[in-house]
MIKEPA-408532 format. One record per residue (C-alpha): residue number from 1; residue in three letters; x, y, z. Coordinates in steps of 0.2 Angstrom, whole numbers, plus 5000, padded with zeros to 4 digits. Layout:
// residues N
PT NUM Ala X Y Z;
...
// end
This chain:
// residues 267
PT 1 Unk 4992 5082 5078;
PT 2 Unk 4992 5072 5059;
PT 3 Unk 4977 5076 5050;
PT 4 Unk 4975 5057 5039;
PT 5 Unk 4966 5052 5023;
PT 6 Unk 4964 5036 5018;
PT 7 Unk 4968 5035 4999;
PT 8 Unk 4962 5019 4991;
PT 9 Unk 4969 5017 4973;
PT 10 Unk 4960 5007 4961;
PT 11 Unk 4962 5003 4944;
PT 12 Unk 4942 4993 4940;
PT 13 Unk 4948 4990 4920;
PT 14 Unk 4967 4982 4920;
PT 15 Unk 4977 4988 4906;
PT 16 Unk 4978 4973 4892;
PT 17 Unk 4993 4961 4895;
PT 18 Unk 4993 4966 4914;
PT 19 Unk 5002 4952 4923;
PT 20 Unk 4990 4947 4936;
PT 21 Unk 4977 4934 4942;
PT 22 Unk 4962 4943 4945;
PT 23 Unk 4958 4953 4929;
PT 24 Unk 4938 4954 4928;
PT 25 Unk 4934 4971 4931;
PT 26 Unk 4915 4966 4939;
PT 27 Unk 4924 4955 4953;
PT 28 Unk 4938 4970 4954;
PT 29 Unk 4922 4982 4955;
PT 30 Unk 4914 4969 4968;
PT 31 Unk 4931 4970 4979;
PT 32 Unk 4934 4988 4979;
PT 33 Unk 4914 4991 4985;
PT 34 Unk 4917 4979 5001;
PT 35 Unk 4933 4988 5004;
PT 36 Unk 4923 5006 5002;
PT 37 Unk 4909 4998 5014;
PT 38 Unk 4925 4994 5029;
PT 39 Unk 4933 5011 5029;
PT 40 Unk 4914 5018 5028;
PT 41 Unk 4911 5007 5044;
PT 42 Unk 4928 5010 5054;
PT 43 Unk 4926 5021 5070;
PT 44 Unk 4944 5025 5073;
PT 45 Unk 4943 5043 5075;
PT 46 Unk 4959 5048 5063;
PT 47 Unk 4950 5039 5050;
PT 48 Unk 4938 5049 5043;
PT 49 Unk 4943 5056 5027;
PT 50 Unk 4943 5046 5010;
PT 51 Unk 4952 5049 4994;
PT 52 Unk 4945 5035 4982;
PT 53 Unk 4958 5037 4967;
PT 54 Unk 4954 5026 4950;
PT 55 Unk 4965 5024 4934;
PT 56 Unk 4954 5016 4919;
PT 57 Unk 4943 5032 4918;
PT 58 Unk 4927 5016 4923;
PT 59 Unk 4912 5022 4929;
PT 60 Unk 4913 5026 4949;
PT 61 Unk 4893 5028 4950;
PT 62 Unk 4889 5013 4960;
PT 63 Unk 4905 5016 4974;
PT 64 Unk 4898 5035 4975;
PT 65 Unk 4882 5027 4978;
PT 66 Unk 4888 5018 4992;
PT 67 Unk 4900 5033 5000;
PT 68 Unk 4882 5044 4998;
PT 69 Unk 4870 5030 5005;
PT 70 Unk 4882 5020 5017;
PT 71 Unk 4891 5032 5025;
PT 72 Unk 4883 5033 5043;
PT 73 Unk 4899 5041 5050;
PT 74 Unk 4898 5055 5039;
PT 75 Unk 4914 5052 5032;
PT 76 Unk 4923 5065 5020;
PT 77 Unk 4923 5054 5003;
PT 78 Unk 4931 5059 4988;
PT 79 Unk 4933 5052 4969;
PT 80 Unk 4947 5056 4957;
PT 81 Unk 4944 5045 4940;
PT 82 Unk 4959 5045 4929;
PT 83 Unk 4962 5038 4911;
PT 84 Unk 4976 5027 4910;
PT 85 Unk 4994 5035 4905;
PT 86 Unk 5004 5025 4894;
PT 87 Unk 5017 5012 4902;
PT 88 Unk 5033 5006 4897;
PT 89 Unk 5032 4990 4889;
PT 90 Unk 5036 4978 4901;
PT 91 Unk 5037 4985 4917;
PT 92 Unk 5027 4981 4932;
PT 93 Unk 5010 4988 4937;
PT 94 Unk 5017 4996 4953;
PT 95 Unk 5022 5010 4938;
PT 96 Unk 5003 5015 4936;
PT 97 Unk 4998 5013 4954;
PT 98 Unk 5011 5025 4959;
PT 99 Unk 5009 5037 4944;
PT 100 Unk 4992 5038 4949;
PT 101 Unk 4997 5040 4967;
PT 102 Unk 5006 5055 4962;
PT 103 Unk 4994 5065 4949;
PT 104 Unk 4978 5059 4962;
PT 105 Unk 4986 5069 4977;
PT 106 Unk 4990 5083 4967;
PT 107 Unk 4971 5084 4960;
PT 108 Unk 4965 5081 4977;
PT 109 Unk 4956 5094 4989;
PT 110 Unk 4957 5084 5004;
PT 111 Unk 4975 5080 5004;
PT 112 Unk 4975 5101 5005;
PT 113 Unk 4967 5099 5022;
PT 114 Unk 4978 5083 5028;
PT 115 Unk 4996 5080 5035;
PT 116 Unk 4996 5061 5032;
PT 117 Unk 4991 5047 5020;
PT 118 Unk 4986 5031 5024;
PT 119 Unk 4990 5025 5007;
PT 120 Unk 4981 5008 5004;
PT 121 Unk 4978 4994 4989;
PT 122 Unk 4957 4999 4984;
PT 123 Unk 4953 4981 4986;
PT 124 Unk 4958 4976 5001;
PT 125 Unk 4955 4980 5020;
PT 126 Unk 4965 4979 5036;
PT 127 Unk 4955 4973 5050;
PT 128 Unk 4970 4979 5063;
PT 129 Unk 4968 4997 5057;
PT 130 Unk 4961 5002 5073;
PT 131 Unk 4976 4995 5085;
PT 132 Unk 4990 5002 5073;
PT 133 Unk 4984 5019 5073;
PT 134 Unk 4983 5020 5094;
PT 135 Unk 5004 5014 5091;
PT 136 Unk 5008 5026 5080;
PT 137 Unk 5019 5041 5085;
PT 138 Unk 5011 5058 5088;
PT 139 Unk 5026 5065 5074;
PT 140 Unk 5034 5052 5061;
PT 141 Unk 5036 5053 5042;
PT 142 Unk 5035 5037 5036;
PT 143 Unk 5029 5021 5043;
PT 144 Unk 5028 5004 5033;
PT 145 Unk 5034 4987 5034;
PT 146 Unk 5050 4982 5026;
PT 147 Unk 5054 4961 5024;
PT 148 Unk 5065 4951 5017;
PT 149 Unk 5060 4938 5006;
PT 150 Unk 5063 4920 5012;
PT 151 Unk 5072 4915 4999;
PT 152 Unk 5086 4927 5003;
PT 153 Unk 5089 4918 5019;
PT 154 Unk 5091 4902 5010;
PT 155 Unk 5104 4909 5000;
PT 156 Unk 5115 4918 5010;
PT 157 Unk 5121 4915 5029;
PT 158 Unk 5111 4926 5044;
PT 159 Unk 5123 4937 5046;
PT 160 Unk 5125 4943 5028;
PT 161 Unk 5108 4942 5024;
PT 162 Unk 5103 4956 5038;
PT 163 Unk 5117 4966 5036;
PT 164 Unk 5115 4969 5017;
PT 165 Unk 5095 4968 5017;
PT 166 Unk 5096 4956 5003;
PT 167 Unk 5081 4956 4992;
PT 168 Unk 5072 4968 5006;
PT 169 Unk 5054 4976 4999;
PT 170 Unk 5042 4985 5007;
PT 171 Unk 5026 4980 5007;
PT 172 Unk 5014 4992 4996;
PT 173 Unk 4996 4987 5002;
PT 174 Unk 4997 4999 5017;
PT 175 Unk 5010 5012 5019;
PT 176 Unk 5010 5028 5031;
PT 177 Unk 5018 5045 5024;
PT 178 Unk 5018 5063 5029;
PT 179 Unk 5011 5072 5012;
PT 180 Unk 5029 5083 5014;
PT 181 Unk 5039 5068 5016;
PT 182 Unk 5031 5059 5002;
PT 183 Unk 5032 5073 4990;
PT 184 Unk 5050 5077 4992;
PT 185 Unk 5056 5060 4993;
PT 186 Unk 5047 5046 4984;
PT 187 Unk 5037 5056 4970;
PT 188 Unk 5042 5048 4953;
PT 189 Unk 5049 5034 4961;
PT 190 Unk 5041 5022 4947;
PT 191 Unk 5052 5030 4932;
PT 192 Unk 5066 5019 4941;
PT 193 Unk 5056 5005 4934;
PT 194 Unk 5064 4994 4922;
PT 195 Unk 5057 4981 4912;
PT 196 Unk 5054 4962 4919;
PT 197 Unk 5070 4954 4910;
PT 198 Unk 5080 4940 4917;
PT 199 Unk 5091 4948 4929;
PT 200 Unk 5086 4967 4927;
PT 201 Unk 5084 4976 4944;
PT 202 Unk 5073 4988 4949;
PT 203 Unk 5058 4977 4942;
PT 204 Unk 5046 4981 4956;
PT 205 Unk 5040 4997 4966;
PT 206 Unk 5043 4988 4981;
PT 207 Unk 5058 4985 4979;
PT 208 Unk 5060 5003 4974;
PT 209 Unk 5054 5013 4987;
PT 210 Unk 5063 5002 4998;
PT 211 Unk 5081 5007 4992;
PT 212 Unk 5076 5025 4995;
PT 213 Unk 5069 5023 5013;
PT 214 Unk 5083 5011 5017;
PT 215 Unk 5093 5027 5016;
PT 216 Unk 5084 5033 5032;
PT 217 Unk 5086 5021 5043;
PT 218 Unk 5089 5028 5060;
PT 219 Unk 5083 5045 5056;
PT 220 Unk 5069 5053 5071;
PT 221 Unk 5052 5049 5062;
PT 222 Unk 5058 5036 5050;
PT 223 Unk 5048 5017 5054;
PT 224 Unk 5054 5003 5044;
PT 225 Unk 5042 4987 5052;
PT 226 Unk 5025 4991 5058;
PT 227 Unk 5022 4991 5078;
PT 228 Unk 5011 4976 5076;
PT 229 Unk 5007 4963 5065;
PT 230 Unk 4996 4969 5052;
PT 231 Unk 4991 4959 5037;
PT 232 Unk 4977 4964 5024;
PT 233 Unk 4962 4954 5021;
PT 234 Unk 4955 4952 5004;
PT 235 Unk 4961 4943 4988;
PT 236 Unk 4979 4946 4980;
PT 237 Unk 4979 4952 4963;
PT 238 Unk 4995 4947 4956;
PT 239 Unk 4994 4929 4959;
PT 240 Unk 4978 4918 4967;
PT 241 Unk 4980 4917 4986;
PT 242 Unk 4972 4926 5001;
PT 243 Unk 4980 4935 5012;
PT 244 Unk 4972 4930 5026;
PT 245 Unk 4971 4911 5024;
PT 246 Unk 4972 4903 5039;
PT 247 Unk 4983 4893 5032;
PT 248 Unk 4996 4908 5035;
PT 249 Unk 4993 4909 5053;
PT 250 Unk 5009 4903 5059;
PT 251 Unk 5019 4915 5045;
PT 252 Unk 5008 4929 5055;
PT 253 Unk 5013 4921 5074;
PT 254 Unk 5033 4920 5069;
PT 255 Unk 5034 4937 5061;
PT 256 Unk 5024 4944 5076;
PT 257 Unk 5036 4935 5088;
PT 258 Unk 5049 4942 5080;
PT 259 Unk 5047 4959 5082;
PT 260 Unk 5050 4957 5099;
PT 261 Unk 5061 4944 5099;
PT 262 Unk 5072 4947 5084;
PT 263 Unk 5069 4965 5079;
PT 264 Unk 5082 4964 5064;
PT 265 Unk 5074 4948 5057;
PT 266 Unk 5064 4957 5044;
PT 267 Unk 5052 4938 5038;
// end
């Protein structure tokens, strides 16, 4: 049976000239303390290991506070504090995210007593956790939810659009992996990064580790859409919107619908 460990990554201090919205590293601090507080307080029984990884080399003190004082579960809880590496000028932040996936896990104790990771963005929760976990398959080695942007229907007929997986991303907030999968297949992805130009492509991890689990489509153990509808909760970083605004609800009823419905209509 998978052994799981949830690995938030955080980064409390963005890295000057970082493109996104929510920059203050005390309202970034404030987000990844309520997030520490939910997968403190989820029960599912796969869920009890954490690995609380953090790339600005800021002060941890008040989340090891929490994970010491809040942790009626008893809950494993580990932190790995990083200073930053340098980045290409220009590229996207999913390079440091996924560099410090990739150093953090190697650092880690707990990933040496695990199977799986439940790799998730530090400042935001999943309140479907729970139901997702009860669908997953006893063996897999990947499972994550792959869209296609709805601009891509817009520009190209149906039939083209699903054959070619125009534009298709995966979406990094939450995705599942075997630590044997994940080490031979998608470590290093983000030196395929190249910087945000007019027309340059690879510009965004999503877009990345995509292309490389496209490639396994098919494959025994290879998921490509979740089971369920599962969005986050919690604020975006890279521009100002929730990802739970109610305003989204009937985006979340159709792509739920068509999971059933339409399978291959990745929305």
């Amino acid at each position: 049976m998978p052994e799981y460990l949830i690995v938030m990554t955080a980064s409390i201090q963005p890295a000057a000239g970082a493109q996104i919205a929510r920059k203050d590293p005390k309202i970034r601090l404030q987000d990844y303390k309520a997030a520490l507080r939910f997968w403190l307080a989820e029960r599912h029984p796969k869920l009890h290991r954490i690995l609380f990884l953090e790339n600005s080399g800021s002060d941890l003190s008040e989340l090891q506070a929490i994970a010491r004082d809040e942790n009626s579960l008893g809950k494993e809880v580990e932190f790995i504090s990083m200073q930053r590496n340098q980045i290409p000028a220009g590229v996207n932040y999913g390079y440091g995210e996924m560099q410090m996936l990739d150093e953090g896990l190697k650092r880690s104790s707990l990933r040496q007593r695990t199977t799986h990771m439940v790799k998730v963005t530090g400042r935001l929760t999943f309140p479907g956790i729970a139901r997702l976990m009860d669908k997953l398959p006893e063996s897999f080695d990947a499972c994550v939810e792959c869209r296609i942007p709805t601009h891509s229907y817009k520009t190209a007929n149906l039939w083209k659009v699903l054959k070619t997986h125009a534009g298709a991303y995966t979406t990094a907030q939450m995705m599942i992996f075997s630590h044997a999968f994940y080490e031979k297949e998608l470590q290093k992805l983000y030196f395929l990064l190249q910087p945000e130009f007019p027309d340059s492509y690879p510009t965004l991890i999503e877009n990345i580790i995509f292309d490389r689990l496209i490639q396994f489509e098919g494959q025994p153990g290879i998921y490509l859409r979740w089971p369920i509808e599962m969005e986050p909760a919690g604020q975006a970083g890279h521009r100002n919107k929730r990802y739970d605004d109610p305003k989204r609800a009937i985006v979340r009823a159709v792509r739920s619908a068509a999971r059933t419905l339409a399978p291959r209509l990745w929305i």
